[in-house]
PyMOL Python script that loads the backbone (N, CA, C, O; Angstrom):
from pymol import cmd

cmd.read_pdbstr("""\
ATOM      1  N   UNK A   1     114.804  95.714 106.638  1.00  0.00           N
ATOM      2  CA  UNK A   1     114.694  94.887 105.463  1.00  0.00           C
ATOM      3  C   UNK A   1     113.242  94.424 105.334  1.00  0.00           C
ATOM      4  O   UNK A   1     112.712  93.709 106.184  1.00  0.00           O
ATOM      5  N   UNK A   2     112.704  94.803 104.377  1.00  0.00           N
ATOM      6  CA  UNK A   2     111.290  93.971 103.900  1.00  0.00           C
ATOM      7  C   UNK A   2     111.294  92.558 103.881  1.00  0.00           C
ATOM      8  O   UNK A   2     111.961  91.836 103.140  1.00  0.00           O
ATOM      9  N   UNK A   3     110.576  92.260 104.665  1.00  0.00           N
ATOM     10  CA  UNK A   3     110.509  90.949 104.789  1.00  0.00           C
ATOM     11  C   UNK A   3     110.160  89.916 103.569  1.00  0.00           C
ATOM     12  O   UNK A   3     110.471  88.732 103.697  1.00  0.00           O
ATOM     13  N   UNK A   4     109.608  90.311 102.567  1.00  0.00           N
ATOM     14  CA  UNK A   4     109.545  89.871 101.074  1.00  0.00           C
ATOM     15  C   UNK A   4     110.825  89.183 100.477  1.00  0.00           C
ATOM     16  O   UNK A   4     110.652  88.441  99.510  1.00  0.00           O
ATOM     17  N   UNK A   5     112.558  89.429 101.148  1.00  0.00           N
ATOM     18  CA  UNK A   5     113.405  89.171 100.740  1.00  0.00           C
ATOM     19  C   UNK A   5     113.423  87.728 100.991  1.00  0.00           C
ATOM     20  O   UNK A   5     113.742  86.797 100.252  1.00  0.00           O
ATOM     21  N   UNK A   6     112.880  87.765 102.573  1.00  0.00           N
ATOM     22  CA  UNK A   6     112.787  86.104 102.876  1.00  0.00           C
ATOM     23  C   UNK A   6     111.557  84.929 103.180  1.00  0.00           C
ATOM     24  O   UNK A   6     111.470  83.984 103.964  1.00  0.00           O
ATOM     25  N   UNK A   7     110.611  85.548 102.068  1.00  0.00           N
ATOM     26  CA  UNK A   7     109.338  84.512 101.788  1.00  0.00           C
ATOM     27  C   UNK A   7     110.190  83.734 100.757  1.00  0.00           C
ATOM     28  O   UNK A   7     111.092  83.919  99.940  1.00  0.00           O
ATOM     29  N   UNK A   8     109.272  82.606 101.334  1.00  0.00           N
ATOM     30  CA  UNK A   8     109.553  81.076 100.571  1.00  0.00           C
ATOM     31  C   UNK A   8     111.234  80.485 100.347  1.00  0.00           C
ATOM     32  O   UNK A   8     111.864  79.895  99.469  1.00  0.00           O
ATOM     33  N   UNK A   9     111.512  81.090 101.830  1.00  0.00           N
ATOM     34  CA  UNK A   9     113.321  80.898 101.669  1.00  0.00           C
ATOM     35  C   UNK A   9     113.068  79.636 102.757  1.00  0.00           C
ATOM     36  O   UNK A   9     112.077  79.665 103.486  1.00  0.00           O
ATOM     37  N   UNK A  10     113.727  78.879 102.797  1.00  0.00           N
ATOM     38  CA  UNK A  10     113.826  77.509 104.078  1.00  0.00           C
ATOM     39  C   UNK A  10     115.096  78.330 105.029  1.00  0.00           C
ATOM     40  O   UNK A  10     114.826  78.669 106.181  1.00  0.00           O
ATOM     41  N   UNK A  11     115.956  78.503 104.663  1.00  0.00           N
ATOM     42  CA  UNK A  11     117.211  79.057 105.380  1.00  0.00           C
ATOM     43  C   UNK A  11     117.396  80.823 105.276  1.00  0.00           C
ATOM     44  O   UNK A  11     118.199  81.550 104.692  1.00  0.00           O
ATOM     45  N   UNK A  12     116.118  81.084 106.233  1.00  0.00           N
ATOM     46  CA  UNK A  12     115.880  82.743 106.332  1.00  0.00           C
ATOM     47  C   UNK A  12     117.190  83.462 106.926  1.00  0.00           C
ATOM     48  O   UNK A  12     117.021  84.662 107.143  1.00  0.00           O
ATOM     49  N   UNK A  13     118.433  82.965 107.222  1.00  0.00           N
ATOM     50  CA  UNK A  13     119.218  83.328 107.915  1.00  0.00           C
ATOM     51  C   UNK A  13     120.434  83.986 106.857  1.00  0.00           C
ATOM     52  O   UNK A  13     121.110  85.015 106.893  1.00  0.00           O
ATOM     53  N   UNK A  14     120.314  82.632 105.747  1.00  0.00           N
ATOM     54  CA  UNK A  14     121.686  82.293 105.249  1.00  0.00           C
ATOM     55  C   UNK A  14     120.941  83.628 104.151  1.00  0.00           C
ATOM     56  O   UNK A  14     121.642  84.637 104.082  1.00  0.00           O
ATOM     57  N   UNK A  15     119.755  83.656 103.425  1.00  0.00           N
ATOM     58  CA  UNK A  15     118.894  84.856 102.386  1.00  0.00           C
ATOM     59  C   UNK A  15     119.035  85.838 102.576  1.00  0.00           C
ATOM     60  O   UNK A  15     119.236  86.651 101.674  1.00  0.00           O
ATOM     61  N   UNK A  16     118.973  86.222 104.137  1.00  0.00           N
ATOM     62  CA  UNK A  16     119.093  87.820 104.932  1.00  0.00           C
ATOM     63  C   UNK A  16     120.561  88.276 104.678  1.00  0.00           C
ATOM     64  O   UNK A  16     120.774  89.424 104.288  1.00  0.00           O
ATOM     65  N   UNK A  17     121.858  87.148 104.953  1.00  0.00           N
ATOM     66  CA  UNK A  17     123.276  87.596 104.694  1.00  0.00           C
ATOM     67  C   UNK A  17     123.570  88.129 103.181  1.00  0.00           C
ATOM     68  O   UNK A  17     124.338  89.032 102.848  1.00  0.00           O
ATOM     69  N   UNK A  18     122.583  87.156 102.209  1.00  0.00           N
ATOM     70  CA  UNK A  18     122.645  86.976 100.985  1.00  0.00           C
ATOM     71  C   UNK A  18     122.396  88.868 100.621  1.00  0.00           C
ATOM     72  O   UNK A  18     123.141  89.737 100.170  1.00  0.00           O
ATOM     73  N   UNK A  19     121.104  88.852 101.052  1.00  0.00           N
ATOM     74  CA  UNK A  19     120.736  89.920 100.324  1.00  0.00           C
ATOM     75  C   UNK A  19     121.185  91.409 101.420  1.00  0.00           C
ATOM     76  O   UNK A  19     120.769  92.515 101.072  1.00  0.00           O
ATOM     77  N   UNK A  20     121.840  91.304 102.409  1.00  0.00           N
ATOM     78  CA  UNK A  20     122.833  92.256 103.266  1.00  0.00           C
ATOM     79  C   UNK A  20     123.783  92.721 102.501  1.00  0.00           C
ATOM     80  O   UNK A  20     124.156  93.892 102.420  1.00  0.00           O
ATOM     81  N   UNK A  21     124.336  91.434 101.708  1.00  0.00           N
ATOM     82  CA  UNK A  21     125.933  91.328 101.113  1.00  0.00           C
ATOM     83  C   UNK A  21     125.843  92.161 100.115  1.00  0.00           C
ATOM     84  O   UNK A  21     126.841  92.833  99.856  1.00  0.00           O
ATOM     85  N   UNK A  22     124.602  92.328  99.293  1.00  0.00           N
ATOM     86  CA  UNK A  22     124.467  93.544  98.207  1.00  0.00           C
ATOM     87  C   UNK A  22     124.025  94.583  98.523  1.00  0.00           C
ATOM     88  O   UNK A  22     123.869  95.429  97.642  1.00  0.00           O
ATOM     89  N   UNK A  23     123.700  94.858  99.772  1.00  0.00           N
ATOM     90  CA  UNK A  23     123.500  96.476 100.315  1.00  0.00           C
ATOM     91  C   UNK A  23     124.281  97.439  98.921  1.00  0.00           C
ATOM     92  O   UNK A  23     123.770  98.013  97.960  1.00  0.00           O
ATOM     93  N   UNK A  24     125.593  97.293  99.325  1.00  0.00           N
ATOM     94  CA  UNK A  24     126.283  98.200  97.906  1.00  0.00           C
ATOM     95  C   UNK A  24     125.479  98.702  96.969  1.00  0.00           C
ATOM     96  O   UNK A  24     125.141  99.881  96.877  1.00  0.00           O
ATOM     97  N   UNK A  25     125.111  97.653  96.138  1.00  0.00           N
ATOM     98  CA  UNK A  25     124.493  98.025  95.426  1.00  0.00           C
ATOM     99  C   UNK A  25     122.866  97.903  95.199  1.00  0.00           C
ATOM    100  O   UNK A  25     122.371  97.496  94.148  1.00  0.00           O
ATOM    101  N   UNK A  26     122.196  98.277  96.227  1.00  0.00           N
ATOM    102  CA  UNK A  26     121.267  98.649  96.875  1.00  0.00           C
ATOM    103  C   UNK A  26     121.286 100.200  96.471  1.00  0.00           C
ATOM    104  O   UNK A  26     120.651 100.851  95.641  1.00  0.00           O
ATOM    105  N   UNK A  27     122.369 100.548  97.488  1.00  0.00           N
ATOM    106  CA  UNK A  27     122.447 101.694  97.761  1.00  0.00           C
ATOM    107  C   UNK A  27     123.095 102.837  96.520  1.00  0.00           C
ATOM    108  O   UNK A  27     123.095 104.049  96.734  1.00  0.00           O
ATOM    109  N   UNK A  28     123.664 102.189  95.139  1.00  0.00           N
ATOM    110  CA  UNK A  28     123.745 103.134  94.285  1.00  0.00           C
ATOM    111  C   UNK A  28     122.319 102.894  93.622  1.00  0.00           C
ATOM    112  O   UNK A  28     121.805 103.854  93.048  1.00  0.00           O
ATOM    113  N   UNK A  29     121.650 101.683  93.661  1.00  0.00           N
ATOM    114  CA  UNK A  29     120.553 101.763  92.830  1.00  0.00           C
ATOM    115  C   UNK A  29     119.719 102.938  93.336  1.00  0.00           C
ATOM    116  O   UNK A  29     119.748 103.996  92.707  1.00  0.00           O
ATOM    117  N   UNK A  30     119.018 102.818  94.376  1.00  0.00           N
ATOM    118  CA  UNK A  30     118.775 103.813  94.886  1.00  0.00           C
ATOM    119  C   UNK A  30     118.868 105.510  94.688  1.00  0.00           C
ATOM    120  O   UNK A  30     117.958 106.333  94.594  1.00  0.00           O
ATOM    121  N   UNK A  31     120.256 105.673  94.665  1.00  0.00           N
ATOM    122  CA  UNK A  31     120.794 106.740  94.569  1.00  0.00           C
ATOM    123  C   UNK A  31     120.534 107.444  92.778  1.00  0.00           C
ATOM    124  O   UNK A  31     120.488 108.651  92.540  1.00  0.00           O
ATOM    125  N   UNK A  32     120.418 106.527  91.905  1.00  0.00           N
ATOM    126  CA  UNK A  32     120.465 106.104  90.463  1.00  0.00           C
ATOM    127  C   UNK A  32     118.924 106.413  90.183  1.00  0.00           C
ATOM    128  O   UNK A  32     118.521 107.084  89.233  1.00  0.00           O
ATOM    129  N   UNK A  33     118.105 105.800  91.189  1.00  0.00           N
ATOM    130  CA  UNK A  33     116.524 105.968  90.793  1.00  0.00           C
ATOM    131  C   UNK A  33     116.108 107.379  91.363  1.00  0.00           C
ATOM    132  O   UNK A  33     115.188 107.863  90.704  1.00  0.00           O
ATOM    133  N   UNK A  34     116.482 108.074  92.282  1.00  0.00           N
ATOM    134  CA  UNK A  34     116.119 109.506  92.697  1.00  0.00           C
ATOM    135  C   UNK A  34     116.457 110.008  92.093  1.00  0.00           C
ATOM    136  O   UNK A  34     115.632 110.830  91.694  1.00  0.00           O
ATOM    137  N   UNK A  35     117.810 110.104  91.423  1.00  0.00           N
ATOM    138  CA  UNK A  35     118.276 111.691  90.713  1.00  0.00           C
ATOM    139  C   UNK A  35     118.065 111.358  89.057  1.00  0.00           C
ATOM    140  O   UNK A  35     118.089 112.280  88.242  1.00  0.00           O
ATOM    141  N   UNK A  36     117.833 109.781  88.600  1.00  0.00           N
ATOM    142  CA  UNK A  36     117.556 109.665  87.099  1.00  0.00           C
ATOM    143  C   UNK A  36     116.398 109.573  86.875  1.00  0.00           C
ATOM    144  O   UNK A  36     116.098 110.043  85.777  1.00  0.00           O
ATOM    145  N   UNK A  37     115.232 108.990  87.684  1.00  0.00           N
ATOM    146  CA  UNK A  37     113.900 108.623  87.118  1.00  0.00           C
ATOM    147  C   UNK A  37     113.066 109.277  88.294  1.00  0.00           C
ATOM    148  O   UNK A  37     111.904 108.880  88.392  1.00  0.00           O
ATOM    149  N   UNK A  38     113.474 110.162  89.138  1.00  0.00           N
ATOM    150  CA  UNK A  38     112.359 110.645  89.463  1.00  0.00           C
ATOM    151  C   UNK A  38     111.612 112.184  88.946  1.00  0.00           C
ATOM    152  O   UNK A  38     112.088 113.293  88.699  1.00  0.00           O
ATOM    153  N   UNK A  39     109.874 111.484  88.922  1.00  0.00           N
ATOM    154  CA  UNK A  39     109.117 112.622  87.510  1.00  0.00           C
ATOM    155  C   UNK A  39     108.912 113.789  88.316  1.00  0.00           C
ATOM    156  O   UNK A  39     108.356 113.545  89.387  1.00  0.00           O
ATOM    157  N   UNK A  40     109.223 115.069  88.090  1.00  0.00           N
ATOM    158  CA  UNK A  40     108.471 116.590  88.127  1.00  0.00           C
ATOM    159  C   UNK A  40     107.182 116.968  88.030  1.00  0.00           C
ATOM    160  O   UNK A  40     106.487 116.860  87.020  1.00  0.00           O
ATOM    161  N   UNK A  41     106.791 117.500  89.283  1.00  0.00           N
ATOM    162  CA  UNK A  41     105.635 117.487  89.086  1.00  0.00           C
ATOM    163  C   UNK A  41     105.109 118.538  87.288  1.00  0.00           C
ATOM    164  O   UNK A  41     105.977 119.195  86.713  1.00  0.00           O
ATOM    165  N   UNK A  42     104.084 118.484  86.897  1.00  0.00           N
ATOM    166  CA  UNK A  42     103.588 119.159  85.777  1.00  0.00           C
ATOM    167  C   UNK A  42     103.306 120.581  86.386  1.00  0.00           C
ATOM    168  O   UNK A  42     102.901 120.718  87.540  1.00  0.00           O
ATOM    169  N   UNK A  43     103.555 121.657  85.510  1.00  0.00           N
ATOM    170  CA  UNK A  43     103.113 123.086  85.991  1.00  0.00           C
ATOM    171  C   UNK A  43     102.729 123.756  84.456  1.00  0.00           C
ATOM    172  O   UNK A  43     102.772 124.974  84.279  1.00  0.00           O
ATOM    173  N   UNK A  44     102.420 122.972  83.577  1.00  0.00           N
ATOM    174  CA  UNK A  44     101.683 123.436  82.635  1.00  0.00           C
ATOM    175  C   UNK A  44     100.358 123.533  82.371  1.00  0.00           C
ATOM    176  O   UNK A  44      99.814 122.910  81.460  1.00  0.00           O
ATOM    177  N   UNK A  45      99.677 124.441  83.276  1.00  0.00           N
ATOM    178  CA  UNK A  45      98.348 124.385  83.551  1.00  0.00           C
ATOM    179  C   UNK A  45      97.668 124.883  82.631  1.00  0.00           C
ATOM    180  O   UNK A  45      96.448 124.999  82.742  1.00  0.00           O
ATOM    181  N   UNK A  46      98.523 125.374  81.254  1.00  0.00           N
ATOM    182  CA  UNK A  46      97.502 125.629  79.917  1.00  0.00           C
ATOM    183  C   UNK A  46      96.931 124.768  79.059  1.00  0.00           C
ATOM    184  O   UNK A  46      95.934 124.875  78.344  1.00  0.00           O
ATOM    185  N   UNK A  47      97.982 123.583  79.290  1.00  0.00           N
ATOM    186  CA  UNK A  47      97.281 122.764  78.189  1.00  0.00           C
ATOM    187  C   UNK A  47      95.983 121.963  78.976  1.00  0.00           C
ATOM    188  O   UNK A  47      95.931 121.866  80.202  1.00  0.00           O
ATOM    189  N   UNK A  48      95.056 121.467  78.144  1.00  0.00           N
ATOM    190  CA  UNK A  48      93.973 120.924  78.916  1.00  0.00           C
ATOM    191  C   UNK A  48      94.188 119.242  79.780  1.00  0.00           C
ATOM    192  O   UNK A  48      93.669 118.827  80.816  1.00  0.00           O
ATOM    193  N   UNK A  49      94.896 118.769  79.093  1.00  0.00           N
ATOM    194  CA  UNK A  49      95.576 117.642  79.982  1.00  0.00           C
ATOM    195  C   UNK A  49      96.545 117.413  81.051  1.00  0.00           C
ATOM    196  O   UNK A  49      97.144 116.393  81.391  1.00  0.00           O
ATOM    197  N   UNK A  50      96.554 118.603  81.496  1.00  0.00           N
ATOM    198  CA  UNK A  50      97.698 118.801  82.769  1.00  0.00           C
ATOM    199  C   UNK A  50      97.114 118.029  83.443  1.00  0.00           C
ATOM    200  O   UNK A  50      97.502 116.883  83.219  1.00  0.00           O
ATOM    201  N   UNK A  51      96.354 118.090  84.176  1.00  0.00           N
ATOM    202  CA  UNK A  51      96.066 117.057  85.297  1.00  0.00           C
ATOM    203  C   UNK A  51      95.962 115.694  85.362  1.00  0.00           C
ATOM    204  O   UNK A  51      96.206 115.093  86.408  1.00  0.00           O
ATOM    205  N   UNK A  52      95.553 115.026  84.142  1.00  0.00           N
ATOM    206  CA  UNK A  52      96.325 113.641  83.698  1.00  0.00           C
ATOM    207  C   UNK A  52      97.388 113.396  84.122  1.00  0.00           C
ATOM    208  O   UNK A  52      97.582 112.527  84.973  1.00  0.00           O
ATOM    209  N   UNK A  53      98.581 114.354  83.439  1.00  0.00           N
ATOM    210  CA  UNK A  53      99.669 113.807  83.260  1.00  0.00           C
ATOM    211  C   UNK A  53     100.662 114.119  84.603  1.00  0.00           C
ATOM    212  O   UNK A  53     101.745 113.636  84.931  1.00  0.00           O
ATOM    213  N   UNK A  54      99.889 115.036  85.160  1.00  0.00           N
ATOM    214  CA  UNK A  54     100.258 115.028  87.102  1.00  0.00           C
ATOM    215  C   UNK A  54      99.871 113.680  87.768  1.00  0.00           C
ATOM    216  O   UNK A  54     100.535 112.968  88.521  1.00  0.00           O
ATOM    217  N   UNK A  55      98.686 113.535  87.309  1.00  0.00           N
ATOM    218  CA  UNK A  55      98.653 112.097  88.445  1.00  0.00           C
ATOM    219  C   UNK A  55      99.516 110.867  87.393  1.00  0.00           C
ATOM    220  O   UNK A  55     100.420 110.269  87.977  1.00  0.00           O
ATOM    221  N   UNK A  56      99.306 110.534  86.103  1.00  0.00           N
ATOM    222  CA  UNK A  56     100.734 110.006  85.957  1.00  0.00           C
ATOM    223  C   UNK A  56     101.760 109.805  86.590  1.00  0.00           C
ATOM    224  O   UNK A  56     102.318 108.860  87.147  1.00  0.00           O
ATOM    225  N   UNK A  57     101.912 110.823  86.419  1.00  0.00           N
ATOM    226  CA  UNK A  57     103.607 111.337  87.110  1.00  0.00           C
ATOM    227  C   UNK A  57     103.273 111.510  88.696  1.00  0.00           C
ATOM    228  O   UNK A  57     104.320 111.929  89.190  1.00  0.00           O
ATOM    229  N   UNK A  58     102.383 111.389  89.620  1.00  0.00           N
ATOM    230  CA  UNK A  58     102.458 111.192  91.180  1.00  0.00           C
ATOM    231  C   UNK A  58     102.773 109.307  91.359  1.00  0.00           C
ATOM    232  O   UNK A  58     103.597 108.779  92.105  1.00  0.00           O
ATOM    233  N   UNK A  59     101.589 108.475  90.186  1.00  0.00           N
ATOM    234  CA  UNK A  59     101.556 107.262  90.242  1.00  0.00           C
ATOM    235  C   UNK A  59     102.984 106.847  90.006  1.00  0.00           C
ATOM    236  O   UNK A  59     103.717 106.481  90.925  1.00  0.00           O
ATOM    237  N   UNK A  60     103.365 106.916  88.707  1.00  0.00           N
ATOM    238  CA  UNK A  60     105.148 106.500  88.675  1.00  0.00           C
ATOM    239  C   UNK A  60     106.035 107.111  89.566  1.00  0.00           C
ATOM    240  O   UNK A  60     107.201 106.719  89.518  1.00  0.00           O
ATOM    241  N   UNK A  61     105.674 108.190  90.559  1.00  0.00           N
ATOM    242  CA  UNK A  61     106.619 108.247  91.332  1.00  0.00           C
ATOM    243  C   UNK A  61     106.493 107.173  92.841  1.00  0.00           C
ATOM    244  O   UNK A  61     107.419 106.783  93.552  1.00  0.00           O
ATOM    245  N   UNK A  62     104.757 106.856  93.006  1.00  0.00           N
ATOM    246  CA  UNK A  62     104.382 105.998  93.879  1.00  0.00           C
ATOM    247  C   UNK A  62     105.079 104.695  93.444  1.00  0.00           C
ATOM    248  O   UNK A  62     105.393 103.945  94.367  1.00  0.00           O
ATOM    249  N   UNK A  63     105.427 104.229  91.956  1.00  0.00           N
ATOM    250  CA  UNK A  63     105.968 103.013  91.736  1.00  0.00           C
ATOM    251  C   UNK A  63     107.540 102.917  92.329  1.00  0.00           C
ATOM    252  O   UNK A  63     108.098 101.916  92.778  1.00  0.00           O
ATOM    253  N   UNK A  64     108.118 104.390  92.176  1.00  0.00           N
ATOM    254  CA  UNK A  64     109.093 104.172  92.359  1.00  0.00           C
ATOM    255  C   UNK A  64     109.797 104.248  94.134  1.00  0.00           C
ATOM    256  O   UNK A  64     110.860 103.848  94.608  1.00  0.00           O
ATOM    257  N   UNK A  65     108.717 104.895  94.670  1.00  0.00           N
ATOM    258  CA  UNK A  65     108.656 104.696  95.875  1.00  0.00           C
ATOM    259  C   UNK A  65     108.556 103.104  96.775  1.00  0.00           C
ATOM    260  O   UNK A  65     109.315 102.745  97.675  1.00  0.00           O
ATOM    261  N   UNK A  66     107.715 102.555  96.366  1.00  0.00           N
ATOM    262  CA  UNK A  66     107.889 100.576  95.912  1.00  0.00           C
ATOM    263  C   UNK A  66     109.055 100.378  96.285  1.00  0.00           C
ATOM    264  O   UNK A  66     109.550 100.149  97.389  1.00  0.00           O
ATOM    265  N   UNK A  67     109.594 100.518  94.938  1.00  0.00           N
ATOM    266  CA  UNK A  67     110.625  99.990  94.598  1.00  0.00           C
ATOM    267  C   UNK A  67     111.550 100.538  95.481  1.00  0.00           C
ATOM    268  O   UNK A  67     112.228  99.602  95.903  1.00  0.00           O
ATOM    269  N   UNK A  68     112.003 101.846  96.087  1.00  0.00           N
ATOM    270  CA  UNK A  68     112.973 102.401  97.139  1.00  0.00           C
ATOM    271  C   UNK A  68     112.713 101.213  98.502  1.00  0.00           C
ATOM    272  O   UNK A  68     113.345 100.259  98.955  1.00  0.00           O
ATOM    273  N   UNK A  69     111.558 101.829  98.780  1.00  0.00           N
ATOM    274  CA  UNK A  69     111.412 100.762 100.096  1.00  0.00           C
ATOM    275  C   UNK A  69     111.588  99.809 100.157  1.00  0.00           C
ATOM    276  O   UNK A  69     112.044  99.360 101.207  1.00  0.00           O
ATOM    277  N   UNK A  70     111.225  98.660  98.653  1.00  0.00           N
ATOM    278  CA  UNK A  70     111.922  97.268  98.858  1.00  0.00           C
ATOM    279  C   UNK A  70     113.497  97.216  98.897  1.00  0.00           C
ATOM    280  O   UNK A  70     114.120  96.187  99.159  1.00  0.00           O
ATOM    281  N   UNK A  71     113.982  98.234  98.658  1.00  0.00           N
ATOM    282  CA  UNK A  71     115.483  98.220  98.524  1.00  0.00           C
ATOM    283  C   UNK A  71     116.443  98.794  99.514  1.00  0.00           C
ATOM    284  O   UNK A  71     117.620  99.079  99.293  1.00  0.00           O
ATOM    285  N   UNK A  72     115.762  98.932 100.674  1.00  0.00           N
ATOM    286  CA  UNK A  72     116.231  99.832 101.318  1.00  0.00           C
ATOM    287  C   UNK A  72     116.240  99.096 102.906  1.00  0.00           C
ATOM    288  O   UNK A  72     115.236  99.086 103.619  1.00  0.00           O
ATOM    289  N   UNK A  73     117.318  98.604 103.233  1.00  0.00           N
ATOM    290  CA  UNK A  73     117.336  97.337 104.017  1.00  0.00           C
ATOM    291  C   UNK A  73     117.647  97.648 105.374  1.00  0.00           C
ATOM    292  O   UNK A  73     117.990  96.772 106.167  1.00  0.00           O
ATOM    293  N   UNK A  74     117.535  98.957 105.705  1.00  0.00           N
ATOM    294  CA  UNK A  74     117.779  99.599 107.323  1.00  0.00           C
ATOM    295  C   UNK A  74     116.197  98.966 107.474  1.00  0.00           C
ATOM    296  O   UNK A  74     115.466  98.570 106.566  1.00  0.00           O
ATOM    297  N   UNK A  75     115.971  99.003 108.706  1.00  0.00           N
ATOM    298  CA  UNK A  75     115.021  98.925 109.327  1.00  0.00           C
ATOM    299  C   UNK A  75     114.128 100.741 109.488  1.00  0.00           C
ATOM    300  O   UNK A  75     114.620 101.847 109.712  1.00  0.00           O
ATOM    301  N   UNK A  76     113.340 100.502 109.358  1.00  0.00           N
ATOM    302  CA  UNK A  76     112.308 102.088 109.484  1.00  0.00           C
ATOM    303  C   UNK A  76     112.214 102.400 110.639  1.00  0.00           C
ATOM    304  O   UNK A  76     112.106 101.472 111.440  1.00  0.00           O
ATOM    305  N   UNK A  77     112.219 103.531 111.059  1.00  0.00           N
ATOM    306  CA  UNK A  77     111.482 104.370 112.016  1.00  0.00           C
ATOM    307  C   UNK A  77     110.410 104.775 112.315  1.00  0.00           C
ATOM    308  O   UNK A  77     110.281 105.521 113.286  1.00  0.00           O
TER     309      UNK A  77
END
""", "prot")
cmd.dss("prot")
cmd.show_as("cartoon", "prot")
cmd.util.cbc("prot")
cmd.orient("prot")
């Protein structure tokens, strides 16, 4: 669990159960953000803005990477 769940909590104990208790749905969000919003890389190397819109699309996938890891409440390896 990212520890972000329990800044500025007084009762870090009772926050950690809090936000355990929605694992559930943690775990479809999750599941919801990989297979709906994650971007493809670009392979249209004719038009002249391909490479823009690749790193675009690396950055919003870095956002959404963020967002996995804050949500993702196993401990890392």
């Amino acid at each position: 669990m990212h520890s972000i769940w329990l800044k500025g909590h007084r009762n870090k104990q009772k926050r950690k159960e809090e936000v355990l208790g929605a694992r559930w749905a943690f775990d479809l969000l999750r599941e919801v953000l990989n297979q709906e919003f994650r971007k493809d890389a670009v392979r249209d190397y004719e038009k002249p803005n391909w490479a823009e819109r690749q790193i675009a699309a690396n950055e919003y996938n870095h956002a959404l990477d963020d967002l996995i890891k804050l949500i993702t409440l196993e401990k890392e390896k």
